[in-house]
Each structure stands twice: as C-alpha cells, then as structure tokens.
Rosetta silent file (secondary structure, phi, psi, omega in degrees, C-alpha in Angstrom):
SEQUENCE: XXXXXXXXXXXXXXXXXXXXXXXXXXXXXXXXXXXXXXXXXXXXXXXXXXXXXXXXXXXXXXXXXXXXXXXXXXXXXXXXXXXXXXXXXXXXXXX
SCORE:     score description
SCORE:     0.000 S_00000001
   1 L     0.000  147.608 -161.957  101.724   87.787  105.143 S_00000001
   2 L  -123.839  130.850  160.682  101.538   87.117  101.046 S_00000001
   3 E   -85.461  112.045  155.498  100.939   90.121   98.561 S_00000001
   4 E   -92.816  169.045  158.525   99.073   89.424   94.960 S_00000001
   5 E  -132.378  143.154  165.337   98.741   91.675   92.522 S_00000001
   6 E  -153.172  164.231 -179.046   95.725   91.448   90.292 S_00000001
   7 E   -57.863  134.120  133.136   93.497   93.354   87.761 S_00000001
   8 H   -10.402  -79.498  172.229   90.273   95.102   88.678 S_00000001
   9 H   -36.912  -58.975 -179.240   88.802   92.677   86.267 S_00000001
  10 H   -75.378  -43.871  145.004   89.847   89.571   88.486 S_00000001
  11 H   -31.365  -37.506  175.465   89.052   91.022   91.400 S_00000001
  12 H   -79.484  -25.452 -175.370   85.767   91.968   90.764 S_00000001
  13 H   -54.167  -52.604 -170.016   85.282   88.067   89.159 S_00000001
  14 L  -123.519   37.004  151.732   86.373   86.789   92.359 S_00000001
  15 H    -7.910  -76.613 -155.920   85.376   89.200   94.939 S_00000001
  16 H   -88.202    1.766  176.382   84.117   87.415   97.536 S_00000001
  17 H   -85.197  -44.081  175.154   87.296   84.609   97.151 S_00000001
  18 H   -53.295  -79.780 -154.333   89.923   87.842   97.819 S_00000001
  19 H   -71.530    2.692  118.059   87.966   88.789  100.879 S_00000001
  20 H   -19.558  -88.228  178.546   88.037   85.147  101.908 S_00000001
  21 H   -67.283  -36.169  160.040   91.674   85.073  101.694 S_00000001
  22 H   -43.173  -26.506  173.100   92.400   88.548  103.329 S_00000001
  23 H  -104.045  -23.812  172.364   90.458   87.175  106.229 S_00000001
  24 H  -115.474   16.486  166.238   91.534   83.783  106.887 S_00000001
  25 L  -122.321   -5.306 -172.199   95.220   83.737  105.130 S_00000001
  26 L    67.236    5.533  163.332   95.850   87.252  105.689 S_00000001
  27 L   -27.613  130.298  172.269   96.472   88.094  102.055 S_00000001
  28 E  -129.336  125.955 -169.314   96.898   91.628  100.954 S_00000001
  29 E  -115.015  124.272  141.099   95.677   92.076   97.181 S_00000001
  30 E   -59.942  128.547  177.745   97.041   94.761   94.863 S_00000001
  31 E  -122.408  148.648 -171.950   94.525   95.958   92.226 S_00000001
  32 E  -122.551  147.902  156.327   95.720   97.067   88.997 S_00000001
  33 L  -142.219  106.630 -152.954   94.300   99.187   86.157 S_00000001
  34 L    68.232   57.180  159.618   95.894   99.212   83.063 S_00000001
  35 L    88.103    2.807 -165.428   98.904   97.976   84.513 S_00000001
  36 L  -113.763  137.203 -172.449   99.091  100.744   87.170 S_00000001
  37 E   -63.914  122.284  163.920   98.225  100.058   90.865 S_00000001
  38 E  -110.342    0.482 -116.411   94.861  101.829   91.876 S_00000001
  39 E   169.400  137.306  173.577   93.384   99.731   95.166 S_00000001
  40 E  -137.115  142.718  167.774   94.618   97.608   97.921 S_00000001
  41 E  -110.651   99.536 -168.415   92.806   95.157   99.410 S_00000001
  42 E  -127.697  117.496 -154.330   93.739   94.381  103.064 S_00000001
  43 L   -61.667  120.360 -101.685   93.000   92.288  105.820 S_00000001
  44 L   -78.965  -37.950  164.267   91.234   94.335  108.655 S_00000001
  45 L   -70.148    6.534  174.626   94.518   93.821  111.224 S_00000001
  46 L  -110.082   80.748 -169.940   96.811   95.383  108.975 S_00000001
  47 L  -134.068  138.876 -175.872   94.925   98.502  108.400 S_00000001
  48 L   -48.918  147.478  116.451   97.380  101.935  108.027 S_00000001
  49 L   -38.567  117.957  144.583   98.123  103.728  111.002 S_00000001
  50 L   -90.185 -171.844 -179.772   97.528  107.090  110.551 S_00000001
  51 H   -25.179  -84.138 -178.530   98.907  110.460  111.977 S_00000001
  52 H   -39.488  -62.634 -146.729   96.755  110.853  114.422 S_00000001
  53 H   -75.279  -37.981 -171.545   96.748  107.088  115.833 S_00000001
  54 H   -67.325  -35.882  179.595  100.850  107.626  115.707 S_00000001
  55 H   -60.681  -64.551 -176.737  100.430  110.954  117.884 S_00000001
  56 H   -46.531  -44.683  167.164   98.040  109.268  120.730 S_00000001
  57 H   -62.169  -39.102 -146.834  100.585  106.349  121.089 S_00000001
  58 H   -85.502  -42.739  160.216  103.545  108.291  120.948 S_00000001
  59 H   -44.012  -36.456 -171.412  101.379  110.502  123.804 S_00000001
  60 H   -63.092  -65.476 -168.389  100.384  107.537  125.518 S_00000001
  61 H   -75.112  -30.386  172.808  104.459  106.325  125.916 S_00000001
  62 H   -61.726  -31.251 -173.498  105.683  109.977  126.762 S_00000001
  63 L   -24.095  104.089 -158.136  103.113  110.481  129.446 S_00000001
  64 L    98.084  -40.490  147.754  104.853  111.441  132.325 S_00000001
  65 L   -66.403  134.626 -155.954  108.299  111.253  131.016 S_00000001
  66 L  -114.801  114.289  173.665  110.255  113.925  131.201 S_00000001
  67 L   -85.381  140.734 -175.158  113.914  113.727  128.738 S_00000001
  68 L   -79.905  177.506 -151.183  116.678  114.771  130.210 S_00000001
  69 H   -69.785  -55.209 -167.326  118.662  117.725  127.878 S_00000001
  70 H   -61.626  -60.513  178.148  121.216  114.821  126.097 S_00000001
  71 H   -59.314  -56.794 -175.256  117.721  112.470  125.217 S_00000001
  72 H   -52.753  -61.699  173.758  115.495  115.280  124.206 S_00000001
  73 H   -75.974   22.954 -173.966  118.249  116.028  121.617 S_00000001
  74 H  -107.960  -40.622  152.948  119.121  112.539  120.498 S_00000001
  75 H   -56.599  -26.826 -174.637  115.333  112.130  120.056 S_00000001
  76 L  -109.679  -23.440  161.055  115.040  114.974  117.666 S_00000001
  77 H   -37.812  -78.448 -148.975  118.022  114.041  115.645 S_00000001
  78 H   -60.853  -19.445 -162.531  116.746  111.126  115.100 S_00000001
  79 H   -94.655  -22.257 -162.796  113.351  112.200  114.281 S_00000001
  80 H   -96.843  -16.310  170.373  114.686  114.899  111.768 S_00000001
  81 H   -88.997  -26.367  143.711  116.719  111.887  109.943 S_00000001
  82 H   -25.535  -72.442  170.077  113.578  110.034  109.988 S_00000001
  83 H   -59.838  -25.488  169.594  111.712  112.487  108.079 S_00000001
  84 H   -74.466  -40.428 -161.410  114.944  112.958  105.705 S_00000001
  85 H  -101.729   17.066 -168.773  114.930  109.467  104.711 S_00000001
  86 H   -98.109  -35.413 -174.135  110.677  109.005  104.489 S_00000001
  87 L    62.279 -168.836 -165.149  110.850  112.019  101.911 S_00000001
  88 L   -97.286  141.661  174.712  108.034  113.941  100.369 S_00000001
  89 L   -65.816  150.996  173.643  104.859  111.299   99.668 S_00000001
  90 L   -78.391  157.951 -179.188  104.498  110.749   96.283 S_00000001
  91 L   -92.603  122.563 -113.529  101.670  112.419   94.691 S_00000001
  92 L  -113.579  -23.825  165.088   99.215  110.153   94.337 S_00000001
  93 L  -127.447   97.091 -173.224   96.571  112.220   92.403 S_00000001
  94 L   -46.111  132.509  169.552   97.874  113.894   89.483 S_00000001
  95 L   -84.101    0.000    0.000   95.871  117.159   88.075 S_00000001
C-alpha cells in the first residue's frame, strides 16, 4: 500500500482523484497544513481498529479457553511489555 503526503490545498484541487486512488490503488493520503499533518485520507479496508473492535476479537479467540497458571502469566508479561513499548499517545490536541 503507497502513502502521499499532500497539502490541504491539493487535496481539495483534486478531491475526487485522491478518493479514486484510495479506492482502486489503495493509496493512503497524508494532508498537511502548514507543513504539519492534520488529516488522513484512507481507503475504507484499512480503517483503524479501535479498542473496542480489539476487545470483541480478543473475546471472540479466548472464548472458551481457559490458560493454564504458566500461560496466563506469560500472557500478561507480555501484554505489560506491550503497553511499555506503545507508550503514552501523543497528544494530539494541544490547549
């Protein structure tokens, strides 16, 4: 899948060319303003997972399984070095 980045300004020029290419090259467009990213443009099978969507899967694959003592805690290591190396999100709207 191919990333651009372009201005607000070109984007808006060529609108309907981005959302062209997001749907039949799979293009994901970065929009910039004043040099700073504000906007993503992305084609509709790559769309973010959220929380929620990660809990219901992760529900989905436990269902029924039970971890033995040695698994349950090899799973939460792992989950607690996850979260150490994911950090705090940056903040994305400044006061």
């Amino acid at each position: 899948m191919k990333t651009v980045s372009i201005s607000v300004t070109e984007a808006s020029r060529n609108f309907a060319d981005c959302v062209n290419r997001a749907r039949y090259q799979g293009t994901t467009f970065i929009l910039h303003k004043n040099g700073s990213p504000v906007a993503r443009l992305v084609p509709e099978e790559c769309k973010p997972v959220t929380g929620k969507d990660l809990a219901a899967a992760l529900h989905r694959t436990l269902d029924g399984a039970h971890l033995g003592p040695d698994e349950a805690k090899d799973w939460l290591r792992e989950l607690k070095a996850g979260r150490r190396a994911a950090g705090k999100p940056a903040n994305r709207w400044p006061s």
